[in-house]
N, C-alpha and C positions, 0 to 999 in steps of 0.2 A: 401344616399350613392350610390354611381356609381361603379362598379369593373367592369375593362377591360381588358382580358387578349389577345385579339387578334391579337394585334401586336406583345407581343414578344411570345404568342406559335406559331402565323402562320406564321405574316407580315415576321419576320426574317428569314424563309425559302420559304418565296413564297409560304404557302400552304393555300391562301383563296380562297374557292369558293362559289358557290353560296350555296350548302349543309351546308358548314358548316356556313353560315350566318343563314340560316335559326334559328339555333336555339343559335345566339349570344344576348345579349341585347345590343351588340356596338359594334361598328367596325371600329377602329383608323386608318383612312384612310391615311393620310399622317400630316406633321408642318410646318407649315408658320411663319417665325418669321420678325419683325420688327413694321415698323410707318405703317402708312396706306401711306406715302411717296416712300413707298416699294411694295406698289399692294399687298401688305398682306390681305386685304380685297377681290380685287377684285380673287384673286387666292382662299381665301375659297370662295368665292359666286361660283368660276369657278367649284370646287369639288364638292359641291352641287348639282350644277344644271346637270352636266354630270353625275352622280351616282344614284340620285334622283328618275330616269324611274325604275330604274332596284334595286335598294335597301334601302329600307323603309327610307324616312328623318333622323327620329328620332334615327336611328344607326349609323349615319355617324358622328364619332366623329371625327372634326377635331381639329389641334392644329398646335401651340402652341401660339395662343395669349396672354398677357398677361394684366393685370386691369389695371398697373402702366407703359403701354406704351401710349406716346402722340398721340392721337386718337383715344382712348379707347374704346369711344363710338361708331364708325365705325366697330369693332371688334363685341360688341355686336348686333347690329342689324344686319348685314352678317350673323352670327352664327343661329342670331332667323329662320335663312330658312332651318338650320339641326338641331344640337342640339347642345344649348347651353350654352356650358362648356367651361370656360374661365381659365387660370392656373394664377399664378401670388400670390402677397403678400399685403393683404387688409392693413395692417399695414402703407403701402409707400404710401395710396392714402391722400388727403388731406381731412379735414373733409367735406369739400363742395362735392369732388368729391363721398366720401363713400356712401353719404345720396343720390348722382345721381345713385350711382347704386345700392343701397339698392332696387333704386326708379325704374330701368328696372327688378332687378330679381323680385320682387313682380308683376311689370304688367303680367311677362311671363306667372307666378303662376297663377295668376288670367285666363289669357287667357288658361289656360290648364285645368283649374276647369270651365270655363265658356263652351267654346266652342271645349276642348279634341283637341286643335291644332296642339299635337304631335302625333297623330293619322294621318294627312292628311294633305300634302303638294303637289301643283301644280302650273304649270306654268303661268304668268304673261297676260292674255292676248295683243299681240301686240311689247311685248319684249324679246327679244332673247337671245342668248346666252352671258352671260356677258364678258365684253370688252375693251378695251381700246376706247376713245371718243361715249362711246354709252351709252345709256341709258338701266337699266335691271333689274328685278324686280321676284318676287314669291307671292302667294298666298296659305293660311293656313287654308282653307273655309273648315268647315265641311259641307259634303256630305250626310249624313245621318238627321240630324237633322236639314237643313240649318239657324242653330240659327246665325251663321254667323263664323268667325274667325280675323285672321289680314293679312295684306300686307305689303310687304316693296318693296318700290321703292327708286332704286339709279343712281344715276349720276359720270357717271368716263370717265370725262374731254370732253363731251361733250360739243356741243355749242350752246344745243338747252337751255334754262332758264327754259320749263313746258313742260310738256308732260297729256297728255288725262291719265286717266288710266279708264278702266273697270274690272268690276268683275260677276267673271262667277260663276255657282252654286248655287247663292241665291234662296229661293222662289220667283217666279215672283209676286205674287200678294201683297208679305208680304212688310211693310214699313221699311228701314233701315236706320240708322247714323252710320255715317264713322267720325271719332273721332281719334285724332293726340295722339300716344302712350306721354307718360309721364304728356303734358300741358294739354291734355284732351277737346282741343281744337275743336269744333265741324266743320269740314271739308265739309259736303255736307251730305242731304238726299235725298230720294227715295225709289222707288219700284226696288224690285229683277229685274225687266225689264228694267226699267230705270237707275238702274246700270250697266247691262250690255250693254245695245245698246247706253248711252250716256256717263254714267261714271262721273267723276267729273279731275280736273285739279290740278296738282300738281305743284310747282314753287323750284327748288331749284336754288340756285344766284349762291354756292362757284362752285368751278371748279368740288372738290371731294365732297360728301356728298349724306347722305339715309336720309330716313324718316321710321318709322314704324304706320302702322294705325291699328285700331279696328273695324272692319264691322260688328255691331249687331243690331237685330230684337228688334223692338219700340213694 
């Protein structure tokens, strides 16, 4: 269970600050509603990644996505770069789509007992601020233990097809597999060096579309 109470004690009088973040567990930052036809993704990725320097990922509850909107799954994987909490009615999804997303909230779990990914969130190297026609992405690399984390890379209407991605933080000498969230589909290995100075290649074809991956120590 989640309790948030910082938007209607504070948001609704303009009284947040940095003080009184300190000792929130979340902080309902603003709602986004619609398709992903609506930049509803790209406006949470946008609140994230402007928030992120300055206050802990894993409290920036945004909303108001919901399970039973068509591109659902765009919703989730955005989210996984703050915290996420999706609203909606499990009831209206169809049994295929239920078991896909039974199928993301257990990866997330997993990645949160694996590699403590809500602990530490950073920027993408090589991608920027998220955009209309550009490419932009985040990384969830534990720092401390570099057992690894995940990434998500996305595409919003650009016109490139792949882009390079590397990843920063790992151990240099240690061996990893970058492994595609859900198919489990094994994506590129390497050394903590050879991820970061070479990296592996991503492809996405549709106009809009992310991908989420797994970075962990062999």
């Amino acid at each position: 269970m989640f309790i948030d109470c910082t938007f209607e004690t504070m948001g609704g009088l303009q009284l947040i600050d940095y003080a009184m973040l300190k000792h929130a567990e979340g902080n309902w930052l603003s709602n986004f509603y619609g398709s992903p036809e609506d930049d509803v993704d790209l406006r949470v990725r946008n609140m994230a990644w402007w928030r992120s320097p300055a206050i802990p990922a894993t409290v920036l509850v945004i909303g108001n996505p919901e399970m039973q909107d068509k591109g659902w799954e765009m919703h989730i994987k955005s989210l996984a770069g703050a915290l996420p909490i999706m609203l909606g009615d499990p009831r209206k999804l169809s049994g295929v789509d239920l078991e896909k997303y039974r199928g993301y909230a257990d990866w997330l779990q997993l990645m949160a007992n694996k590699h403590d990914i809500m602990s530490f969130r950073q920027d993408l190297p090589g991608f920027g601020e998220p955009m209309n026609g550009m490419w932009d992405g985040f990384q969830r690399i534990n720092t401390e233990t570099k057992s690894g984390g995940i990434i998500g890379v996305f595409k919003h209407g650009s016109l490139e097809k792949s882009r390079t991605v590397t990843v920063s933080y790992l151990d240099p000498a240690k061996v990893y597999t970058i492994k595609e969230c859900i198919s489990s589909k094994i994506i590129a290995k390497g050394t903590g060096k050879e991820l970061a100075e070479i990296g592996f290649s991503v492809e996405l074809l549709k106009e809009y579309d992310g991908v989420l991956f797994e970075v962990f120590m062999e």
